[in-house]
N, C-alpha and C positions, 0 to 999 in steps of 0.2 A: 624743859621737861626734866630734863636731871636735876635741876635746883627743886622742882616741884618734888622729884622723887626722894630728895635729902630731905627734904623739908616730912613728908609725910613719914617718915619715918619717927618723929617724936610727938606720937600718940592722933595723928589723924583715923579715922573711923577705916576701916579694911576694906570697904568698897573703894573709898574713892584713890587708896593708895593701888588697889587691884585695877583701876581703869589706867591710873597713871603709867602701872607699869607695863598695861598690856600697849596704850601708845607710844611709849617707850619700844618696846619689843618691836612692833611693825615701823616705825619710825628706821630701827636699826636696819630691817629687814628690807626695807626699801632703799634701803643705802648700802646693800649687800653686805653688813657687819653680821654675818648669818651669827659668828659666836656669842655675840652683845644680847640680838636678838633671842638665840636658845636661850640664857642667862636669865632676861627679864622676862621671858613668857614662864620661864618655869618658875621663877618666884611669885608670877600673878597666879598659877594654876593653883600655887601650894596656897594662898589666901583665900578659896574656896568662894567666890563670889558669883554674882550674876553671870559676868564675863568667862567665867571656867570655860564655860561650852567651846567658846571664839579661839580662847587659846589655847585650849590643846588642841582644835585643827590645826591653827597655823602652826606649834609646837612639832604636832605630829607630821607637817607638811617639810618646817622646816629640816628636820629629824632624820628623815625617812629620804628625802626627795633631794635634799639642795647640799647636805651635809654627808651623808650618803654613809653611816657608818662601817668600819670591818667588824665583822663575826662578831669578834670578841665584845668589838663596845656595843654592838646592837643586842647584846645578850645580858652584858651584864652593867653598862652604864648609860642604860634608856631613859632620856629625865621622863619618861610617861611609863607608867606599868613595869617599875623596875625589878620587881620581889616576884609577881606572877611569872614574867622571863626567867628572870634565875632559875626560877624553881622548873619551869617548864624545861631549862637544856639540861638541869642536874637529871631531872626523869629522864629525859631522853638520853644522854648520855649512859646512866644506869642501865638503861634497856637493851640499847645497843651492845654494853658489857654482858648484860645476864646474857644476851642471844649467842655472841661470841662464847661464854664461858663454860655456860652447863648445858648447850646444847649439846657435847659429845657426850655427857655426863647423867642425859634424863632416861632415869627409871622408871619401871614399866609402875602403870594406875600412880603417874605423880600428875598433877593438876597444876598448869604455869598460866597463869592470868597475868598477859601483858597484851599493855596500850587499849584495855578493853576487848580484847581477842580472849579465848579461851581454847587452850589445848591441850585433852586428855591423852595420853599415850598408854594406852594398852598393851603394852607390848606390842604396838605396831613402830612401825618405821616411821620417822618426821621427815613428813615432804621435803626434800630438796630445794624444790623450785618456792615454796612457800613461806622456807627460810630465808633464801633468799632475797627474796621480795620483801619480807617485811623491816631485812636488814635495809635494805635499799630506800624503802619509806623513809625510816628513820632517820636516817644520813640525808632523806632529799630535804627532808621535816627541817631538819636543823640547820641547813644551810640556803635553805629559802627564801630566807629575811633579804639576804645580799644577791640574790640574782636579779641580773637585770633584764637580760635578755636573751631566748636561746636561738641559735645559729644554725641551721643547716647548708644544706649545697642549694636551693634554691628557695626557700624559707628562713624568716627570721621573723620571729617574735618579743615583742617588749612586753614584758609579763608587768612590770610594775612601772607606768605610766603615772606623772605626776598629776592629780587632779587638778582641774579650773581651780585658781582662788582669788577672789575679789579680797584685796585689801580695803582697810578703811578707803572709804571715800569723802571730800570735806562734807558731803550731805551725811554721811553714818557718821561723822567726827562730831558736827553741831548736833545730832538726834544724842549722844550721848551724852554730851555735855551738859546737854540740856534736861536731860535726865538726871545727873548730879547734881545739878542747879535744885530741882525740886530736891 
């Protein structure tokens, strides 16, 4: 499969080098080479083929589930939806700033539209407990991706369970193949 995936590389059609590398990618993936495996899945995803669908599940399976990133790399070096992440912790991040910053600082009939909330101050007083809260949102928002599980004294919960995933099987291996054939 490697020689095949050398080989497609000087000018074979982008389907069939996209199925190669997503055999490739699961091939890795069943041989617990999860890195090899993220590597070739996300090279098939960027060829935009039939197979997209397959491999960003397992992409996102592998990602998410088996590889298990920190913070940082799940925010900002996601090989799936890497630009909408960024962009989403920069907002987040920013929000959490404006709440800390100009909260002591909001004058009366000023209008602060965040996160889709809207809050007039009339010269009234800003809830306490509301501040609060939506400090605490933000902060749980942004640190979400990496929880696994939350613990109590007789309670425990696993919030991010890896889903069922059926790898190729040699019956999906010959339906595909066979499909390049035509």
């Amino acid at each position: 499969m490697e020689r095949a995936q050398k080989l497609s590389q000087k000018g074979w059609n982008s389907e069939t080098r996209a199925y190669i590398l997503y055999f490739l990618g699961c091939f890795y993936y069943k041989c617990k080479d999860l890195i090899q495996a993220k590597e070739k899945l996300k090279e098939c995803v960027k060829l935009k083929s039939t197979i997209k669908t397959s491999a960003s599940e397992l992409l996102e399976n592998i990602w998410n589930y088996q590889l298990r990133p920190s913070l940082w790399r799940f925010w900002f070096t996601s090989p799936l939806h890497g630009w909408p992440k960024r962009i989403g912790f920069i907002l987040i991040l920013l929000s959490i700033s404006a709440l800390f910053v100009f909260h002591p600082f909001i004058p009366s009939n000023l209008i602060l539209v965040l996160g889709g909330l809207i809050f007039v101050s009339n010269g009234l007083k800003v809830d306490l407990n509301l501040y609060t809260f939506l400090i605490a949102l933000l902060i749980f928002i942004l640190i979400f991706p990496i929880m696994r599980r939350i613990k109590a004294r007789d309670i425990e919960i696993e919030i991010r369970t890896p889903p069922p995933f059926d790898i190729l099987s040699l019956a999906t291996m010959a339906k595909l193949i066979g499909k390049l054939e035509k």
